[in-house]
LOKEFI-410737 format. One record per residue (C-alpha): residue number from 1; residue in three letters; chain; y, x, z. Coordinates in nm, 3 decimals. Layout:
N
node k NUM | r Ala | c A | y Y | x X | z Z
...
END
This chain:
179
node k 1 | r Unk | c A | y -7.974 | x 10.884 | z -7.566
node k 2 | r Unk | c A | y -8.137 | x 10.924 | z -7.927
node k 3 | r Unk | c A | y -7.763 | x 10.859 | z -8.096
node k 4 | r Unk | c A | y -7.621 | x 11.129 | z -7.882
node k 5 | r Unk | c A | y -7.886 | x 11.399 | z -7.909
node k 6 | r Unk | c A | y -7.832 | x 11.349 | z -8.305
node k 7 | r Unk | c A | y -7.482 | x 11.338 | z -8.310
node k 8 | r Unk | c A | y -7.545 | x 11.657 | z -8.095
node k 9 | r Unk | c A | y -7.750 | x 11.837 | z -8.352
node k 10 | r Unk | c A | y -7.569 | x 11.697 | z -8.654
node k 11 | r Unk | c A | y -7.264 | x 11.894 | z -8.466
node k 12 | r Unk | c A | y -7.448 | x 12.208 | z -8.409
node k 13 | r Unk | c A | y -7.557 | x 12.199 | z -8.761
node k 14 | r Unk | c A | y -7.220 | x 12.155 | z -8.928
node k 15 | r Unk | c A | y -7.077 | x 12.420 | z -8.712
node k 16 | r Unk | c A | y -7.321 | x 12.664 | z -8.874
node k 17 | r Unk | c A | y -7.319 | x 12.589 | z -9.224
node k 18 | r Unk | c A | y -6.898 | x 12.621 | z -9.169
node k 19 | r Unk | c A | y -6.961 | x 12.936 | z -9.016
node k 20 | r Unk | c A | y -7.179 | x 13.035 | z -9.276
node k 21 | r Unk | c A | y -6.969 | x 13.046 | z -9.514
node k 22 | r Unk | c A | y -6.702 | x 13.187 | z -9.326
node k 23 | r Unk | c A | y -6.956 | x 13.463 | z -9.320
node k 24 | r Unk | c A | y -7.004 | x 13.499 | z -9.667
node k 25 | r Unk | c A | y -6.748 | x 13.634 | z -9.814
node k 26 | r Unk | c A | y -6.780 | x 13.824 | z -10.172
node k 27 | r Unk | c A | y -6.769 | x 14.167 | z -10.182
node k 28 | r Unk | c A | y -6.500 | x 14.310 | z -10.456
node k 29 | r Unk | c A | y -6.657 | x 14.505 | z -10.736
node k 30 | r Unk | c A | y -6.575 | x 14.890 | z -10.680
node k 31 | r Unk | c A | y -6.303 | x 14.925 | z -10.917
node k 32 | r Unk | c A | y -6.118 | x 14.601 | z -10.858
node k 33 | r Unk | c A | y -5.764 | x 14.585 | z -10.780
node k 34 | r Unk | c A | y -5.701 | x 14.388 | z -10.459
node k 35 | r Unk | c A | y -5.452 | x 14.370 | z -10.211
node k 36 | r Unk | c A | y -5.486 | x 14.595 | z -9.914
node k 37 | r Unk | c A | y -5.531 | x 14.447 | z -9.528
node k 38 | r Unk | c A | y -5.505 | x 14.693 | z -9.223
node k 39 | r Unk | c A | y -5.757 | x 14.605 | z -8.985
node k 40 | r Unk | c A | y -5.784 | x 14.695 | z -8.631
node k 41 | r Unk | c A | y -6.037 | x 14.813 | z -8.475
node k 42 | r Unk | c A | y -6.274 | x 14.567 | z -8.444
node k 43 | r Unk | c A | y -6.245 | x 14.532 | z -8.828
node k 44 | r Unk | c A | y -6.042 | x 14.184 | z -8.851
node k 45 | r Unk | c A | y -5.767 | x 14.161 | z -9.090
node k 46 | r Unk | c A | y -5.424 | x 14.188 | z -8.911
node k 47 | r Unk | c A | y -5.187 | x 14.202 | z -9.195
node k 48 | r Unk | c A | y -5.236 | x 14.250 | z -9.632
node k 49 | r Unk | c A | y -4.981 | x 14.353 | z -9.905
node k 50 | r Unk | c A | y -4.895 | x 14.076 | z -10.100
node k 51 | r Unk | c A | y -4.993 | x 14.286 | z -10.414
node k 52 | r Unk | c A | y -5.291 | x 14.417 | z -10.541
node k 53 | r Unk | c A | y -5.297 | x 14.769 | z -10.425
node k 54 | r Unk | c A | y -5.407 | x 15.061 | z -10.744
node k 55 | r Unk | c A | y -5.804 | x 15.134 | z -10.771
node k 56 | r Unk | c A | y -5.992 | x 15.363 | z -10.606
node k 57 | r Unk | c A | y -5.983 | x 15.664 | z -10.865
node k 58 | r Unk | c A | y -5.531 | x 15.616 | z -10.866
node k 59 | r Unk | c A | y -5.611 | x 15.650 | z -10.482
node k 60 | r Unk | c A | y -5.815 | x 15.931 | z -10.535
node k 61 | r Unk | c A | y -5.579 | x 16.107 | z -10.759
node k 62 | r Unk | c A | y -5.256 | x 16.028 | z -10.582
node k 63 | r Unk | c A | y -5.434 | x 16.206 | z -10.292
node k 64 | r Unk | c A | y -5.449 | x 16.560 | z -10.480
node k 65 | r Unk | c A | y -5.047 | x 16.556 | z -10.440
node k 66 | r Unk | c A | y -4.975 | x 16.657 | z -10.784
node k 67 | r Unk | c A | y -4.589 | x 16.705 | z -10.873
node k 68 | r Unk | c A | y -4.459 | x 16.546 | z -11.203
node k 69 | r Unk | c A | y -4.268 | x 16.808 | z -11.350
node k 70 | r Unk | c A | y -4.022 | x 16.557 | z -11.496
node k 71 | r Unk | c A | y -3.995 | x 16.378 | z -11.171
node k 72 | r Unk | c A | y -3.920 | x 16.396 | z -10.787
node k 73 | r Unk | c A | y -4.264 | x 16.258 | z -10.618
node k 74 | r Unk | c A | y -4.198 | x 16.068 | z -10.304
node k 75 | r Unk | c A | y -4.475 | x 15.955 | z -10.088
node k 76 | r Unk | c A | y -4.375 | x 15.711 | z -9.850
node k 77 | r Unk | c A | y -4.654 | x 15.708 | z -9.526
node k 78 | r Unk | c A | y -4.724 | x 15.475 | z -9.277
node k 79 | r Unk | c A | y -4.827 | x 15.587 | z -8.936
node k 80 | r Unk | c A | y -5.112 | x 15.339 | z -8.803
node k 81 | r Unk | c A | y -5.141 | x 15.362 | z -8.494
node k 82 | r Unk | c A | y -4.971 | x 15.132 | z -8.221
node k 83 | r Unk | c A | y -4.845 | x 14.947 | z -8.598
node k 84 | r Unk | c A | y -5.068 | x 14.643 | z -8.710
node k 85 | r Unk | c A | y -4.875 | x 14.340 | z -8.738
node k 86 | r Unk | c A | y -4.602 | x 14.394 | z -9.023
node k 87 | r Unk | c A | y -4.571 | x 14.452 | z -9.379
node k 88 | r Unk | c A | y -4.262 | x 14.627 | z -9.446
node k 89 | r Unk | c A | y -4.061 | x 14.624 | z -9.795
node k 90 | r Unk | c A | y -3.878 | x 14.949 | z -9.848
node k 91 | r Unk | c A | y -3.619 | x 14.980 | z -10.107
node k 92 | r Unk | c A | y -3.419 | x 15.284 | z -10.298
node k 93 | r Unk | c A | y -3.062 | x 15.319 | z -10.355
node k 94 | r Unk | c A | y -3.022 | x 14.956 | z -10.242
node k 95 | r Unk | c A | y -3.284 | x 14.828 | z -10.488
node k 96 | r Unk | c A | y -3.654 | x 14.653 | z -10.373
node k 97 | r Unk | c A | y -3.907 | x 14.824 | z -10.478
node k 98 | r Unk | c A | y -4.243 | x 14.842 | z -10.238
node k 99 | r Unk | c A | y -4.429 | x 14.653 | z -9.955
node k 100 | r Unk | c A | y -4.611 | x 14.850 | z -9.691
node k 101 | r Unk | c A | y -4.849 | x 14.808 | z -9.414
node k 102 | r Unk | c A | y -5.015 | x 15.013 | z -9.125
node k 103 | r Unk | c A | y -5.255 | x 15.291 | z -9.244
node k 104 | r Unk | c A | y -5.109 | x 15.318 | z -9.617
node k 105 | r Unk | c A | y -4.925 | x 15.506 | z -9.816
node k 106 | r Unk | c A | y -4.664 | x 15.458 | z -10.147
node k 107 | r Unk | c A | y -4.620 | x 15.674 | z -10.435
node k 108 | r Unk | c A | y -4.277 | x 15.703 | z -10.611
node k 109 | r Unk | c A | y -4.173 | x 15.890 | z -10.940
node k 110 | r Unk | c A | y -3.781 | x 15.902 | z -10.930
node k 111 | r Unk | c A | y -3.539 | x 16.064 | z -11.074
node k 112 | r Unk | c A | y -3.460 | x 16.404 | z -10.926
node k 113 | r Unk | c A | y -3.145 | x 16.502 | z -10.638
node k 114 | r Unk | c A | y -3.045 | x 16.203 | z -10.324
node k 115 | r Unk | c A | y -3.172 | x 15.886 | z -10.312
node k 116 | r Unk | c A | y -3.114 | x 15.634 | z -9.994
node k 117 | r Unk | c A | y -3.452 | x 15.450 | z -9.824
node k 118 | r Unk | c A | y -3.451 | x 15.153 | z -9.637
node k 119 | r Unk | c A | y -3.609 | x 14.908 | z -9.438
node k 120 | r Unk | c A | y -3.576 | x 14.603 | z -9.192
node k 121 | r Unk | c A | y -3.778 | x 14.531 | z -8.854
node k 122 | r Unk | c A | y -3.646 | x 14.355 | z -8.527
node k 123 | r Unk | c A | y -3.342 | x 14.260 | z -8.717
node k 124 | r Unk | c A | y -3.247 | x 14.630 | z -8.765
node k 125 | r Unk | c A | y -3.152 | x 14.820 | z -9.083
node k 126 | r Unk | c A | y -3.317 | x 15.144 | z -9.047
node k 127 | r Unk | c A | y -3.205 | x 15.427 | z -9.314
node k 128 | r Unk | c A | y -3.269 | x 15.778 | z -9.420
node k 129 | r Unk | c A | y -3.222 | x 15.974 | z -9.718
node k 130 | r Unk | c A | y -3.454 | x 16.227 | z -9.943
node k 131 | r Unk | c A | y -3.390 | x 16.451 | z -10.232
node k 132 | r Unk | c A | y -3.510 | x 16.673 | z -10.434
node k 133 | r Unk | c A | y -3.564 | x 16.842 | z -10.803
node k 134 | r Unk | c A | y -3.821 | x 16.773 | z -11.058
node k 135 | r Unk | c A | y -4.161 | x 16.944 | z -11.005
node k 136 | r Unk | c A | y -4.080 | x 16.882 | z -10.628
node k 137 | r Unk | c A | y -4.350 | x 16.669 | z -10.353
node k 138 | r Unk | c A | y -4.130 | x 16.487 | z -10.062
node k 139 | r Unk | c A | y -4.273 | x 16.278 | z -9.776
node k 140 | r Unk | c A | y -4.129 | x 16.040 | z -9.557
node k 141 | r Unk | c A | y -4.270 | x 15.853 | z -9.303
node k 142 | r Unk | c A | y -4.270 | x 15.491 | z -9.151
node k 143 | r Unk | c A | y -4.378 | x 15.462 | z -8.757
node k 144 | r Unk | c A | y -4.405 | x 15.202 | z -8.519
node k 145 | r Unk | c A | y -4.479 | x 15.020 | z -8.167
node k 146 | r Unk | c A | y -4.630 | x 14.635 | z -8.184
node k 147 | r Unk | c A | y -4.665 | x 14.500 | z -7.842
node k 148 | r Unk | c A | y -4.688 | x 14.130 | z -7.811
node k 149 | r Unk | c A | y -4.329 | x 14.078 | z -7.657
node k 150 | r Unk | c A | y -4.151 | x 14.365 | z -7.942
node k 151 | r Unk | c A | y -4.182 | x 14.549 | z -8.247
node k 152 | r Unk | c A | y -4.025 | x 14.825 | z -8.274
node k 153 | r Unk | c A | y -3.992 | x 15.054 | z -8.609
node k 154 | r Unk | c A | y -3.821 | x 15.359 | z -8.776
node k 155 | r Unk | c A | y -3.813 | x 15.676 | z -8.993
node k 156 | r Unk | c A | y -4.079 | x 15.898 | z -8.844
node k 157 | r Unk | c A | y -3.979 | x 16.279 | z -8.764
node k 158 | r Unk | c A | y -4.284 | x 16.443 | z -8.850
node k 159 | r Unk | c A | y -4.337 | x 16.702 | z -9.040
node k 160 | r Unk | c A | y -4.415 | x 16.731 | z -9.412
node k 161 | r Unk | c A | y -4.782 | x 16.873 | z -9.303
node k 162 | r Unk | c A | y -4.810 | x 16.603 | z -9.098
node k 163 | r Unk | c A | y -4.752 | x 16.349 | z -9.325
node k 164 | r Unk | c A | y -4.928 | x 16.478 | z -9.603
node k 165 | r Unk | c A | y -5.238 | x 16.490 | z -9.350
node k 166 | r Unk | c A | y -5.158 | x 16.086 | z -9.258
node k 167 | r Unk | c A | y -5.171 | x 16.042 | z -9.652
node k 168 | r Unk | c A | y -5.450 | x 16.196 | z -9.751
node k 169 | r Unk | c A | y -5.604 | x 15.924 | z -9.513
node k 170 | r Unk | c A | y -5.400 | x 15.604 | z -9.587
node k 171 | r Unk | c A | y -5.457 | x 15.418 | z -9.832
node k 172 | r Unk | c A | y -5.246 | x 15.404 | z -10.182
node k 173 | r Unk | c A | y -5.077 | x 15.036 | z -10.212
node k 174 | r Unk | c A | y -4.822 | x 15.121 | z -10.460
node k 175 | r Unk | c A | y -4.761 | x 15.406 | z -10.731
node k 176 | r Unk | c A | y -4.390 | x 15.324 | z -10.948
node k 177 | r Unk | c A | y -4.265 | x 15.532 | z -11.159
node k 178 | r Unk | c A | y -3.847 | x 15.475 | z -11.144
node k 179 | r Unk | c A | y -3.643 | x 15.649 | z -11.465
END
């Protein structure tokens, strides 16, 4: 009975110390580039960008939507809600360029008239296309539906307002400058 009720505590007393350090986990300093996770809300990590996402004051000032007056400024936003699972790489004119998650939001400098976005989800190829001159903000948007038996994404329809409002609360995981 002795051998069991140590074995017993010897069990409960691993299981904390692993805990423990599960527990502990170091905070980055403030200024530190790290990648991104969405959480839900309970505050667990569902999904991270494999990249270290821009500090806090690139956040800050991509969030004053400035124009470059040499450039077209794209932000690309992702809608949140009902979207936690995924990262999602979106390219331009046919070329990779930047990973996304639920609840962030990219910055792109290109050069000014069309250009083609893309992404894939479910298998699906889902396309849309943005343009504008120099000195000129666009937004486009990213949406989608995670249940546990589909996903289900695509070009949102919302308004620039709208997504400049979704921005201004996402979080910057990207800012590329294309010439």
């Amino acid at each position: 009975m002795r051998i069991v009720s140590f074995v017993f505590a010897l069990s409960i007393g691993l299981a904390a110390v692993l805990l423990a350090g599960c527990a502990a986990t170091a905070t980055p300093a403030p200024h530190a580039q790290v990648p991104f996770c969405h959480k839900d809300t309970h505050g667990r990590s569902r999904v991270c960008t494999q990249n270290a996402a821009p500090g806090p004051e690139r956040d800050a000032e991509a969030k004053q939507f400035r124009a470059s007056p040499d450039a077209l400024t794209l932000y690309i936003v992702r809608n949140g809600r009902g979207d936690w699972l995924h990262a999602i790489d979106v390219s331009v004119d046919g070329h990779p360029v930047v990973e996304t998650v639920p609840g962030s939001m990219v910055r792109l400098r290109l050069k000014p008239g069309p250009h083609r976005l893309a992404f894939e989800s479910g298998g699906r190829t889902y396309e849309t296309t943005v343009g504008g001159e120099a000195g000129q903000i666009v937004f486009a948007g990213v949406e989608g539906r995670e249940i546990a038996w589909h996903d289900s994404h695509a070009w949102s329809g919302e308004s620039a307002e709208r997504l400049k409002a979704r921005a201004a609360t996402a979080r910057l995981v990207a800012d590329v400058r294309y010439d």
